[in-house]
Steps between C-alpha positions, in 0.01 A plus 500: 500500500708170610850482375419212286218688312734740462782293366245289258318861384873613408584103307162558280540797378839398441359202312283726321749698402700235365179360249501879396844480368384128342253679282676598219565235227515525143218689361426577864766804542475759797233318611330548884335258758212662454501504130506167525192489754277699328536281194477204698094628609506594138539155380285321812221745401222480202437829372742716803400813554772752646327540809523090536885561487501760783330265741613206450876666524393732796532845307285769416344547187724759375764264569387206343472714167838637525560087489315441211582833310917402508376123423318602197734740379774209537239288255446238766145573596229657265173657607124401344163552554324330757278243270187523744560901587683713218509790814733248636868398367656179548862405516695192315839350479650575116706209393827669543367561903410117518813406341669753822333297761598202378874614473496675843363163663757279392742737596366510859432158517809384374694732774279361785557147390850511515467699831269148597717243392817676750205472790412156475159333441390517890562861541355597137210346661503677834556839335242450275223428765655763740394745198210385438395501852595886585295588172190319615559783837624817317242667361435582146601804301154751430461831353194769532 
């Protein structure tokens, strides 16, 4: 491994790390990064099924349910029957689990904009393309 992949592996997770600690706001409390994930597939996804959850985040099963147990418990995610298969159940947002997304996302946005206005317009722009090109090459997160 080159020095530089190195040095940028170590800056991402920092990064990572950082949106972690972003996740909490209001409603939001002791909320994780992959909380947050797992109810973002949640909300992309008509009628989710757990197992959707797992691969889309890259974790097993068993995982993905842990997820979605904690979520539910916290009233931010409730659990149905699949309309087209009742063997099947299906995962939704509640309100009060919309209403946390939309909290948590101004609260990140808000942090990276400020972080964006202190870089300037032309390198916003460059770091924006420089992440979108090494996630085009990085492969994606997938689960048995």
């Amino acid at each position: 491994m080159s020095q530089q992949s190195e040095r940028l592996y170590h800056h991402l997770l920092s990064l990572a790390w950082r949106f972690n600690s972003l996740c909490s706001s209001g409603d939001c409390e002791d909320f994780s990064l992959i909380d947050l994930m797992a109810m973002r597939v949640i909300q992309c996804e008509s009628h989710c099924p757990v197992q959707t959850v797992g691969k889309r985040l890259g974790i097993t099963k068993s995982g993905a349910t842990r997820i979605v147990k904690r979520l539910v418990c916290r009233e931010l995610v409730t659990i149905s029957e699949n309309p087209d298969d009742g063997r099947i159940k299906c995962l939704s947002l509640t309100e009060q689990g919309k209403a946390c997304l939309v909290s948590v996302k101004k609260k990140q946005s808000a942090s990276i904009a400020t972080a964006l206005d202190k870089l300037g317009k032309s390198n916003s722009q460059q770091l924006e393309e420089g992440i979108l090109s090494l996630l085009a090459e990085l492969p994606r997160p997938h689960s048995d």
